[in-house]
Backbone bond lengths (Angstrom), bond angles and torsions (degrees), N, CA, C in turn:
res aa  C-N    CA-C-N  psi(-1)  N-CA   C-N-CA  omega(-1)  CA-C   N-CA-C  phi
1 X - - - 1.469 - - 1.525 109.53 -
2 X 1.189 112.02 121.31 1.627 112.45 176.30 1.335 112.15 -62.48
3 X 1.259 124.31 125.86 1.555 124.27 168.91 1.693 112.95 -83.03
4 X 1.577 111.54 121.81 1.203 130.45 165.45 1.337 135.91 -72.07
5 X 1.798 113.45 71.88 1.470 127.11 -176.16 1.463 124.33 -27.28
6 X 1.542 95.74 -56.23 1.406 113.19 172.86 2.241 128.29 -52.20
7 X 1.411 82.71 -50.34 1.645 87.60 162.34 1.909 100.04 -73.29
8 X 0.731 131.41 -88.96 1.700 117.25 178.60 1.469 115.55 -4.27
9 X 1.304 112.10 -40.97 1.702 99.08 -160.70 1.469 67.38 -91.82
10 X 1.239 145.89 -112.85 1.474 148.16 -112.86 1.626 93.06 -50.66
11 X 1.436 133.74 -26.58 1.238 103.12 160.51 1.114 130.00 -68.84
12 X 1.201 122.77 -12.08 1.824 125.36 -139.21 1.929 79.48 -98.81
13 X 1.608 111.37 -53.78 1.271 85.76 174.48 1.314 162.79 -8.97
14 X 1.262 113.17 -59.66 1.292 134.41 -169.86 1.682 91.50 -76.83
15 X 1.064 125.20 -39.52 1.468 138.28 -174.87 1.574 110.60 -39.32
16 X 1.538 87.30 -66.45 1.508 109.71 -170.05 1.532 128.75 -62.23
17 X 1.925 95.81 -13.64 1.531 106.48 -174.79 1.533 97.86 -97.90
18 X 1.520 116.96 -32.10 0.925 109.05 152.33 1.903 137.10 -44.73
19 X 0.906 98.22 -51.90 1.596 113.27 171.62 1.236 98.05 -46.76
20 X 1.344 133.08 -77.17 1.344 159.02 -148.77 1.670 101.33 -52.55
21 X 1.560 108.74 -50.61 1.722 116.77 -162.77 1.924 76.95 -79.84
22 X 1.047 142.86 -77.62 1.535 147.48 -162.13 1.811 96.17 -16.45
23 X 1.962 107.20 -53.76 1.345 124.32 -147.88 2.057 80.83 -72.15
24 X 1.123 111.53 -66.95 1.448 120.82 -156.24 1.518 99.07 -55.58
25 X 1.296 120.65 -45.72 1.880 107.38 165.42 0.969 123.63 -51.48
26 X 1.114 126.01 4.99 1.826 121.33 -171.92 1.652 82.06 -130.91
27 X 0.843 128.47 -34.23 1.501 122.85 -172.81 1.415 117.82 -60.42
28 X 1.752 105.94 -55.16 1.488 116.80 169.58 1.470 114.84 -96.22
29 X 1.452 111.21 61.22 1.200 152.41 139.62 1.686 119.63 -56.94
30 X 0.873 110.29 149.82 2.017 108.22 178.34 1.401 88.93 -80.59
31 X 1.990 105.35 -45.99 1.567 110.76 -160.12 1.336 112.62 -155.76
32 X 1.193 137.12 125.18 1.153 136.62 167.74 1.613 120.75 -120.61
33 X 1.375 104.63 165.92 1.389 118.51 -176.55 1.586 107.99 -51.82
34 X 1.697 128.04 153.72 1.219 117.12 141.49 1.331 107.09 -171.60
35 X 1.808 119.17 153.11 1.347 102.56 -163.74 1.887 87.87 -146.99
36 X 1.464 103.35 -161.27 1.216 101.24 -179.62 1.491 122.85 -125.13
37 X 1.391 112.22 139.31 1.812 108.73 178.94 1.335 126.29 -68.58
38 X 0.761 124.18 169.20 2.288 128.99 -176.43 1.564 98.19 -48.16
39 X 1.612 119.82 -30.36 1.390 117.82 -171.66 1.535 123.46 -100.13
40 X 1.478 100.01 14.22 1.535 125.21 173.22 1.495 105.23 84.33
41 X 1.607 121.82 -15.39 1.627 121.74 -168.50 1.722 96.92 -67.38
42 X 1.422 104.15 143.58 1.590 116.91 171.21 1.790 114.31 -40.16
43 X 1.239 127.16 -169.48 1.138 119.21 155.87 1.678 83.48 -175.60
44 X 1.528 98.10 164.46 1.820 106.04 165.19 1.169 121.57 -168.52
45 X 0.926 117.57 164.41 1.564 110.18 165.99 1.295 139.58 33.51
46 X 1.440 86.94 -79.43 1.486 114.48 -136.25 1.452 92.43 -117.35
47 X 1.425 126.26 -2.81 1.041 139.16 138.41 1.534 117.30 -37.39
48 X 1.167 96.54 -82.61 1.496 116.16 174.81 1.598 127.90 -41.12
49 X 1.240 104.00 -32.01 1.364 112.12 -155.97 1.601 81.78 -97.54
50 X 1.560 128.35 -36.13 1.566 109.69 -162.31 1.690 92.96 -92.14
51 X 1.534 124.12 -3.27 1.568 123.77 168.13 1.916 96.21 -75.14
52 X 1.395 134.57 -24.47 1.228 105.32 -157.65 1.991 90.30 -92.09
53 X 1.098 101.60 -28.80 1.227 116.51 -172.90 2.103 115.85 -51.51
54 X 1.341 71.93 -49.09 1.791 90.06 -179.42 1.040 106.06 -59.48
55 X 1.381 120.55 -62.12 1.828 131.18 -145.22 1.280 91.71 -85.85
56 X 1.668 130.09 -45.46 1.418 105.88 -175.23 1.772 131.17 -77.42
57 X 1.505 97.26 -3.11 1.639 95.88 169.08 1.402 113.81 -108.35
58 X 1.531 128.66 -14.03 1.274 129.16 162.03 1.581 102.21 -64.07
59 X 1.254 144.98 -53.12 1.358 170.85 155.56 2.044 93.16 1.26
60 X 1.555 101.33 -64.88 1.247 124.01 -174.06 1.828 112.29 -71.99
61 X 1.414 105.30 -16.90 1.775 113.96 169.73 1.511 107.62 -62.54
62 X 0.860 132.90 -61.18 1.333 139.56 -165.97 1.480 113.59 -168.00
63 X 1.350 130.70 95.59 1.781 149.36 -130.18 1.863 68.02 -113.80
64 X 0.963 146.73 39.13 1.687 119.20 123.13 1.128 104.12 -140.41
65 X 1.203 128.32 36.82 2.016 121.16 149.94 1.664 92.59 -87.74
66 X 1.147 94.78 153.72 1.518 119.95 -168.18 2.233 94.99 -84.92
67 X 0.946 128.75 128.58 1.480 112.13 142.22 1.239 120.99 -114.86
68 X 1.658 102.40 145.96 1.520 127.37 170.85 1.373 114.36 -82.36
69 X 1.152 136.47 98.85 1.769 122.09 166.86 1.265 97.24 -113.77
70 X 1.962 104.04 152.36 1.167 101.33 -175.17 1.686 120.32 -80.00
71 X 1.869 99.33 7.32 1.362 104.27 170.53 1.766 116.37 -93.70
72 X 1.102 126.74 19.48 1.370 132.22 -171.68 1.399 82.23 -69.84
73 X 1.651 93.66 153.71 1.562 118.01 156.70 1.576 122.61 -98.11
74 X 1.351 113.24 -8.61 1.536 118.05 153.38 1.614 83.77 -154.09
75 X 1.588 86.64 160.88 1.627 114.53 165.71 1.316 109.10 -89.49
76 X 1.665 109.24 127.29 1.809 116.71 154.99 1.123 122.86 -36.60
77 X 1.186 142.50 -168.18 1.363 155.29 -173.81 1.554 94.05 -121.87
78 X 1.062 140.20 142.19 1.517 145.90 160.72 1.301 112.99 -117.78
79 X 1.331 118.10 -20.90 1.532 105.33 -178.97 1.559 128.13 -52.92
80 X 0.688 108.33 -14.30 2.084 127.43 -178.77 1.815 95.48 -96.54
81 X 1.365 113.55 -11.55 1.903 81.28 -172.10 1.349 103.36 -122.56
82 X 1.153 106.20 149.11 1.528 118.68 179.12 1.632 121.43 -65.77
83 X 1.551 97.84 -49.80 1.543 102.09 149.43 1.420 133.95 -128.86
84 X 1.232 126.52 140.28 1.757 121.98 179.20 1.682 103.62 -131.07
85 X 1.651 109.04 154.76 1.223 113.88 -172.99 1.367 108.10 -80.01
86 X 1.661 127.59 164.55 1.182 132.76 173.54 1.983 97.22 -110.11
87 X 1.101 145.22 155.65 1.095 126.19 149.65 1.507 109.30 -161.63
88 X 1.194 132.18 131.96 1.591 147.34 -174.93 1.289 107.75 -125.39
89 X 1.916 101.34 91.33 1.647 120.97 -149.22 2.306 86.52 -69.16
90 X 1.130 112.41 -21.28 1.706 108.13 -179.50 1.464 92.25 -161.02
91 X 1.838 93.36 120.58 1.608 95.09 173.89 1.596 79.55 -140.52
92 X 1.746 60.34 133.30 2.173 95.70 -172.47 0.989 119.08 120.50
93 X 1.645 111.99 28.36 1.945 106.69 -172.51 1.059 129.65 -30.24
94 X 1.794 98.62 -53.54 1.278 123.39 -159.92 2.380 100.32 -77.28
95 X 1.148 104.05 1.79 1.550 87.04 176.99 1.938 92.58 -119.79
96 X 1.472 114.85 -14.64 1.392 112.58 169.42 1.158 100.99 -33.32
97 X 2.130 100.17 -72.29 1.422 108.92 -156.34 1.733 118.14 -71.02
98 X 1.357 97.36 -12.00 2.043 104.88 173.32 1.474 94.61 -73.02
99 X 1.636 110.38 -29.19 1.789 87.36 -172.68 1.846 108.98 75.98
100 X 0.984 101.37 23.12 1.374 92.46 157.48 1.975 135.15 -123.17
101 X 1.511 96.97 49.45 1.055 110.80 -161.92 1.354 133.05 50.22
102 X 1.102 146.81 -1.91 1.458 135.08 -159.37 1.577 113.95 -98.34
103 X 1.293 109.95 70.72 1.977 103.08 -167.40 1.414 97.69 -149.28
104 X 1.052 80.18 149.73 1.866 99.23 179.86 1.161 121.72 -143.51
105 X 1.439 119.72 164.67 1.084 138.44 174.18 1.465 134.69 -91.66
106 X 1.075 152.35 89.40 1.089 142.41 -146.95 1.518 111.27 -129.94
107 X 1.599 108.53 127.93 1.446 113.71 179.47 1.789 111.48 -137.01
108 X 0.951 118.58 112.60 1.714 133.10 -170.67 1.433 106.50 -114.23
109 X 1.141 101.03 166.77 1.654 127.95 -165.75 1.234 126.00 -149.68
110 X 1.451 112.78 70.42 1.951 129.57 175.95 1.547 115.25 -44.97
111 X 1.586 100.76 120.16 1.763 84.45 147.97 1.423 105.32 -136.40
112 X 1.277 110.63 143.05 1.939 104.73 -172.04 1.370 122.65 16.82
113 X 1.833 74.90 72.65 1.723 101.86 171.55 1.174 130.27 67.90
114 X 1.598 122.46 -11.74 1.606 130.46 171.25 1.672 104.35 -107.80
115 X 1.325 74.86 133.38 1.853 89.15 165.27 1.712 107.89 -76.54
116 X 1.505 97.12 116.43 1.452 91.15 -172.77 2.044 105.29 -118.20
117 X 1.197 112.82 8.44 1.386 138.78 143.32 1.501 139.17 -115.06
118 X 1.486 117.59 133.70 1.196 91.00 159.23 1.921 114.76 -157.15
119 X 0.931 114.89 156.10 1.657 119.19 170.17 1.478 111.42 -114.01
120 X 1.434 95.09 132.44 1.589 109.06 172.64 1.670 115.33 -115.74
121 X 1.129 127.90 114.33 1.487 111.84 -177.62 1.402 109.32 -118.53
122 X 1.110 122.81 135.78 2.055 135.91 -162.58 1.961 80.38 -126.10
123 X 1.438 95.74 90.65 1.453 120.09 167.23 1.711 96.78 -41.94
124 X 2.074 110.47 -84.31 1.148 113.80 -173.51 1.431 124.24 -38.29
125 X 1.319 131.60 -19.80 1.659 124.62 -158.98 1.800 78.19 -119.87
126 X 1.106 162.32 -42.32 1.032 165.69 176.91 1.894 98.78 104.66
127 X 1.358 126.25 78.38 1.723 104.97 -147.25 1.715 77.09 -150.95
128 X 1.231 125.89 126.58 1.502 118.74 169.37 1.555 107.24 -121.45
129 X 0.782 119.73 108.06 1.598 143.64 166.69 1.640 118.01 -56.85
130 X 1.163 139.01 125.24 1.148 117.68 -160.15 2.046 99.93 -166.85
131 X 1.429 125.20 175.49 1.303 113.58 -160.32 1.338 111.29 172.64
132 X 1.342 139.43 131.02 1.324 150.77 160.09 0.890 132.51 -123.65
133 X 1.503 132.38 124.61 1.461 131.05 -159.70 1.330 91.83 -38.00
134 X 1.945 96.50 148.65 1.716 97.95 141.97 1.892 94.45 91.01
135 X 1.379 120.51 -47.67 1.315 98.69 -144.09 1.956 100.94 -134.11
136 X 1.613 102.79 41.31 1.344 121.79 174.29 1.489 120.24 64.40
137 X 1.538 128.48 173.27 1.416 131.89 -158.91 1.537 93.03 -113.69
138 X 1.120 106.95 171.10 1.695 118.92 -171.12 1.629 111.02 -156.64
139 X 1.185 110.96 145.86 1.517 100.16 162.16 1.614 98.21 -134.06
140 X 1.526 127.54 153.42 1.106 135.95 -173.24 1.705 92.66 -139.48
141 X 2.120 91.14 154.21 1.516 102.87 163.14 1.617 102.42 -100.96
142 X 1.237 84.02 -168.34 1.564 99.93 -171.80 1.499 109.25 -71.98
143 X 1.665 113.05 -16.99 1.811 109.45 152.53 0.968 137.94 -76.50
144 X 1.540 109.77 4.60 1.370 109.91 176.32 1.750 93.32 103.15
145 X 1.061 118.46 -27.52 1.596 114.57 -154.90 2.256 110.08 -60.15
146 X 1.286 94.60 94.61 1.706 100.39 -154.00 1.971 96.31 -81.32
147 X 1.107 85.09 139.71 2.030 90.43 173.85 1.557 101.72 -136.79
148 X 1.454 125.20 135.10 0.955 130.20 119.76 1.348 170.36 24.69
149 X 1.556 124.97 32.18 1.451 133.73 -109.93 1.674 89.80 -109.64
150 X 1.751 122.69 149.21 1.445 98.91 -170.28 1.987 67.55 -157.28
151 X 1.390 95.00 134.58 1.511 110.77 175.71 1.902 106.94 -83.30
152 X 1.649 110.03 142.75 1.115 117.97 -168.25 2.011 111.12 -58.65
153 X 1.483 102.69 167.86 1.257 100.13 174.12 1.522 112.83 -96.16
154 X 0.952 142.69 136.30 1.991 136.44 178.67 1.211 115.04 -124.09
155 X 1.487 130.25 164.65 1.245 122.69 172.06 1.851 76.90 -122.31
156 X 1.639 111.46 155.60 1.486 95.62 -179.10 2.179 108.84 -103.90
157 X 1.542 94.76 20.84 1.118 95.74 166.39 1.584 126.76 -88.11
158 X 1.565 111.03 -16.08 1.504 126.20 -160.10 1.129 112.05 -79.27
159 X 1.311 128.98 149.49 1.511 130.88 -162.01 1.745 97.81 -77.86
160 X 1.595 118.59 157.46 1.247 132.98 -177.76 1.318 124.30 56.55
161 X 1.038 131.81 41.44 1.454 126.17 -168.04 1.859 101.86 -78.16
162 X 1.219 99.40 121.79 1.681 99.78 158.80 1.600 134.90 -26.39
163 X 1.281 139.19 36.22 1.296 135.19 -149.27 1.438 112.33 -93.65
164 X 1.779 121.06 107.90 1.454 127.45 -157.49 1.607 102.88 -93.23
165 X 1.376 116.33 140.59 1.546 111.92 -179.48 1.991 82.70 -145.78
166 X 1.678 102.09 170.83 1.711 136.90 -140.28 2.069 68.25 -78.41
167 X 1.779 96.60 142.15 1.413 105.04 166.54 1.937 99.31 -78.87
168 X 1.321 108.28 -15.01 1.713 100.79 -167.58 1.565 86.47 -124.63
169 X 0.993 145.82 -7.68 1.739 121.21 175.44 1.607 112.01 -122.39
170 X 1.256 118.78 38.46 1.593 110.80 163.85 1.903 127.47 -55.92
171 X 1.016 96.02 106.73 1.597 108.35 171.36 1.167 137.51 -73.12
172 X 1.265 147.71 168.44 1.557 146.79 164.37 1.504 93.89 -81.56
173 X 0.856 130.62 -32.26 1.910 127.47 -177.20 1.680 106.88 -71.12
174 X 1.264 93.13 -45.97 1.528 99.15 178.67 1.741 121.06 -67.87
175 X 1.624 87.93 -33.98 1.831 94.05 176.45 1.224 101.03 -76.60
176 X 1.396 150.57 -31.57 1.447 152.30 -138.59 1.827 79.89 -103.74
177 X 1.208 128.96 -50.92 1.567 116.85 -179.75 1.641 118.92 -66.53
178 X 0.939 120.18 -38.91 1.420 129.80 178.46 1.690 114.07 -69.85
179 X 1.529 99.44 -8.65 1.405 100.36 -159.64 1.849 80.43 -101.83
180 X 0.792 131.19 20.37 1.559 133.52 -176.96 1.434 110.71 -97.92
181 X 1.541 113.85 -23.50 1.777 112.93 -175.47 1.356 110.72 -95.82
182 X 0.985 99.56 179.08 1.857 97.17 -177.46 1.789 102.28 -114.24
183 X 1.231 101.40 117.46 1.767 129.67 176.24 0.934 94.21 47.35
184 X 1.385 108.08 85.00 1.937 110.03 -178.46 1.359 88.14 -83.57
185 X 1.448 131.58 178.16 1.202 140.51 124.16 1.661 124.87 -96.45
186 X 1.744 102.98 137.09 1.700 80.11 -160.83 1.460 78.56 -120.02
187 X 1.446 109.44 161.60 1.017 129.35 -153.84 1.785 104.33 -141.52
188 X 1.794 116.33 111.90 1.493 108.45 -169.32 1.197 92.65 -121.31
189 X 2.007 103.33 126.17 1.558 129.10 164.48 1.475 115.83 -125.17
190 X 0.837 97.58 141.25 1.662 100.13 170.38 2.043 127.06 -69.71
191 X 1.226 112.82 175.15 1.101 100.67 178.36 1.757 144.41 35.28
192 X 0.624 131.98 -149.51 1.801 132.96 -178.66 1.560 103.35 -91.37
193 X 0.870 116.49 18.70 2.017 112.55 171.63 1.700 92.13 -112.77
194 X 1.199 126.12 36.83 1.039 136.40 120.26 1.444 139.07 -69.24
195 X 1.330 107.29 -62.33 1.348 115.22 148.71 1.505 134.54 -21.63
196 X 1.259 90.08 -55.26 1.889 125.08 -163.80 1.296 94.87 -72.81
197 X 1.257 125.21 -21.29 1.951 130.44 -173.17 1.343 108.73 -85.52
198 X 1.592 108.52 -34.71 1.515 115.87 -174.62 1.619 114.30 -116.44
199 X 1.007 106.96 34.17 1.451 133.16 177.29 1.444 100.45 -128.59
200 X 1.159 135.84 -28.88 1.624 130.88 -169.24 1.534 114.10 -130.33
201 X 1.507 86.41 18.78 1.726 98.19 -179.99 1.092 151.10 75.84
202 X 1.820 94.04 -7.56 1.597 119.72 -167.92 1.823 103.46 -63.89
203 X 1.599 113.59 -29.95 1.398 115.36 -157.40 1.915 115.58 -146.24
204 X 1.102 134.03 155.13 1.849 112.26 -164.09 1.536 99.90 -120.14
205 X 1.401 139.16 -25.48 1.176 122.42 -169.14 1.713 99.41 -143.66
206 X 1.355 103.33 120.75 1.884 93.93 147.69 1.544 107.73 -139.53
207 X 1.667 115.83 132.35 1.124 130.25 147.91 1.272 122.35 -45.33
208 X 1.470 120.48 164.67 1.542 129.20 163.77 1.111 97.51 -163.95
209 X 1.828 123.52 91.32 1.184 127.60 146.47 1.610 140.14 -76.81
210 X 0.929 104.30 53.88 1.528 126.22 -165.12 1.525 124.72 -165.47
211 X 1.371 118.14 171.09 1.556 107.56 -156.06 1.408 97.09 -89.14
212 X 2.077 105.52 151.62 1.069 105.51 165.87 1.394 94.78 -141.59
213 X 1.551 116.84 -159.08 1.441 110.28 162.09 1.378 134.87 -127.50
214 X 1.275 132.31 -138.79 1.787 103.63 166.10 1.799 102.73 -94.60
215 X 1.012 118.85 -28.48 1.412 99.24 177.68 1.377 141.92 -71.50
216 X 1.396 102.01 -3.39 1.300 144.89 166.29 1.811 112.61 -44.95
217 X 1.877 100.43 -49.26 1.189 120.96 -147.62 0.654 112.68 -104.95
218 X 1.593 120.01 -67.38 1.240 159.37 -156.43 1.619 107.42 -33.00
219 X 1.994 106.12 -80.22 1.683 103.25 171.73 1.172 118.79 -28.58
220 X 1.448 115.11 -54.81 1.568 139.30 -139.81 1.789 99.43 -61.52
221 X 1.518 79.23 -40.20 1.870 102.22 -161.44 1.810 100.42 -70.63
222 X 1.009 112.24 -31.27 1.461 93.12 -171.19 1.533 98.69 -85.41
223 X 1.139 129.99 -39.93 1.809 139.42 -146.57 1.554 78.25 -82.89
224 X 1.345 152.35 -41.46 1.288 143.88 162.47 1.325 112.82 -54.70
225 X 0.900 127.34 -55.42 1.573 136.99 -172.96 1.588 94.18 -69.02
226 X 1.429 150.75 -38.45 1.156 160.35 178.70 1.427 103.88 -41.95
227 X 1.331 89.99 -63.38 1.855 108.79 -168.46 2.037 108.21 -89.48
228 X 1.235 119.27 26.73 1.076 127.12 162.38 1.438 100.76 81.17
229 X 1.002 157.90 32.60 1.933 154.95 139.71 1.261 106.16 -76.23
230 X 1.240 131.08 -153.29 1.299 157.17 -179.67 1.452 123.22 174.72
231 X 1.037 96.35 161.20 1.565 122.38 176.85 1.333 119.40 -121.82
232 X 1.770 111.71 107.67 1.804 118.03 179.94 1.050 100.72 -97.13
233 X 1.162 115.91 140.84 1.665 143.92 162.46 1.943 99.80 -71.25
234 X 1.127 123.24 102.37 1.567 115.49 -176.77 1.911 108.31 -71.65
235 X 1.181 110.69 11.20 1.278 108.90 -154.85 1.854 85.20 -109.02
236 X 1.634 104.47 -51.24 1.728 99.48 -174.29 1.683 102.81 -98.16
237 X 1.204 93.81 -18.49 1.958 88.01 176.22 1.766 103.46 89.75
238 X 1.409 95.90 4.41 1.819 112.63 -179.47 1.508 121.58 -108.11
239 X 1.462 124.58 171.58 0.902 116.79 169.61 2.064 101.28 -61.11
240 X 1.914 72.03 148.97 2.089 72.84 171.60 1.606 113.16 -89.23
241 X 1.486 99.95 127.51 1.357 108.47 -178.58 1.757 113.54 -100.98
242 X 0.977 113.82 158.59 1.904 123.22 -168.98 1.667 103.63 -91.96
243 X 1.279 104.80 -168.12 1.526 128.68 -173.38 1.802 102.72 54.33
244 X 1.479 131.90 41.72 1.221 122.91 174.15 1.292 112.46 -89.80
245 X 1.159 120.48 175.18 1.958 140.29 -168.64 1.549 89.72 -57.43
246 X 1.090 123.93 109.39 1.750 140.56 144.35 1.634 93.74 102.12
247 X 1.726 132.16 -9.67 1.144 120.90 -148.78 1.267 124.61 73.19
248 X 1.385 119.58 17.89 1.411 112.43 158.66 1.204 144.56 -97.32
249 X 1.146 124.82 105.60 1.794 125.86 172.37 1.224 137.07 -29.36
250 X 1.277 122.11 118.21 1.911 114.62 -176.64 2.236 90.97 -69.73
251 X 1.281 76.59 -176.48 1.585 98.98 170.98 1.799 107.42 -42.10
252 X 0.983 127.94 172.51 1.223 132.71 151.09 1.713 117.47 -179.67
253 X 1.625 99.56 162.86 1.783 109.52 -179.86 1.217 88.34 -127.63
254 X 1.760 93.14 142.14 1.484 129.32 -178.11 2.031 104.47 -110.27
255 X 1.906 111.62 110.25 1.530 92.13 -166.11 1.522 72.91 -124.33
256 X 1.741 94.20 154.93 1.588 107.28 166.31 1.910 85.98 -69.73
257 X 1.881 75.95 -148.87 1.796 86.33 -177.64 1.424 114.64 -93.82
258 X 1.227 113.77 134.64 1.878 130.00 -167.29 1.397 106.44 -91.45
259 X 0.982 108.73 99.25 1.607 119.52 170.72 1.648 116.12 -41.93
């Protein structure tokens, strides 16, 4: 049976704004709960609540794709499916709980290893980002009002280039690469509105020399790739592809479009 991307996203919509208003009530909070997972990463709330939200109406899309959230208490098996979801019910804990807006929502859709869907939702700006192979990137408000999103052109010799790196994981690897352009301006955000900068043109290069995972990516990776950038895997020198050992990501660079 051919799976219909297009009916998926116009459902998934409504989902995600849903998700989004759940996340922002707990957000504009005085105070909320939050504690830590077996792997020391934060977790809260509002985590939880936009993981029960996600999985049980994606769940109802098609009840034998497998989903991955990074809130599961075990991982499915994927080797048997052609496609399984990626979804990171709040990515950006750590700027949730700073409270400085930068978190998102992210829900993707694998088939042999490419994300060939994806949704991005920027709770704080109310802005959902979204993408299907083949048929360009978009960002919409909460009216529906949909535009067009097309990542900048660069040469990576030209002075100042926008280059975005982690508001919480800056490296010496990462400074030693950035330190290669001439008067970059670097620019530190948290979470996947990194992506969202070099997908909409605002910004042309960010590294990530350091660990992440696929849900991390995954949305981010196609709605970039939508609007003409990419995403290298520094490890194959390829696009980065999914379903790897535990879900973890090698290194990778995020480029608008290279002249």
């Amino acid at each position: 049976m051919k799976t219909n991307y297009s009916k998926f996203l116009e459902l998934l919509k409504p989902v995600l704004w849903q998700a989004s208003n759940a996340v922002m009530n707990i957000y504009n909070q005085q105070s909320f709960t939050s504690s830590q997972k077996a792997d020391l990463s934060p977790i809260t709330e509002a985590d939880l609540i936009s993981h029960n939200i996600l999985t049980k109406a994606i769940s109802l899309l098609d009840p034998s794709i497998p989903i991955i959230s990074e809130e599961n208490k075990s991982f499915k098996d994927i080797s048997r499916s052609e496609h399984y979801w990626v979804i990171d019910p709040l990515d950006g804990t750590k700027e949730f709980i700073a409270k400085n807006g930068e978190f998102t929502i992210n829900v993707a859709l694998v088939k042999d290893k490419n994300p060939v869907m994806g949704l991005v939702m920027v709770p704080v700006f109310a802005q959902l980002y979204h993408a299907i192979y083949g048929h360009g990137a978009f960002c919409e408000d909460k009216f529906a009002n949909k535009k067009k999103i097309t990542a900048a052109y660069f040469d990576e010799e030209q002075k100042s280039l926008n280059i975005l790196c982690s508001r919480s994981h800056l490296n010496q690897e990462t400074e030693d690469y950035i330190n290669r352009f001439k008067d970059p301006t670097i620019i530190k955000k948290g979470g996947s509105m990194k992506f969202m900068d070099i997908a909409r043109g605002s910004a042309h290069i960010y590294p990530r020399f350091g660990p992440t995972m696929e849900w991390d990516t995954c949305a981010p990776q196609i709605i970039v790739e939508e609007a003409g950038g990419s995403l290298i895997d520094q490890t194959t020198n390829q696009r980065m592809e999914y379903g790897k050992a535990k879900f973890l990501n090698n290194y990778f660079v995020v480029y608008a479009q290279i002249k």
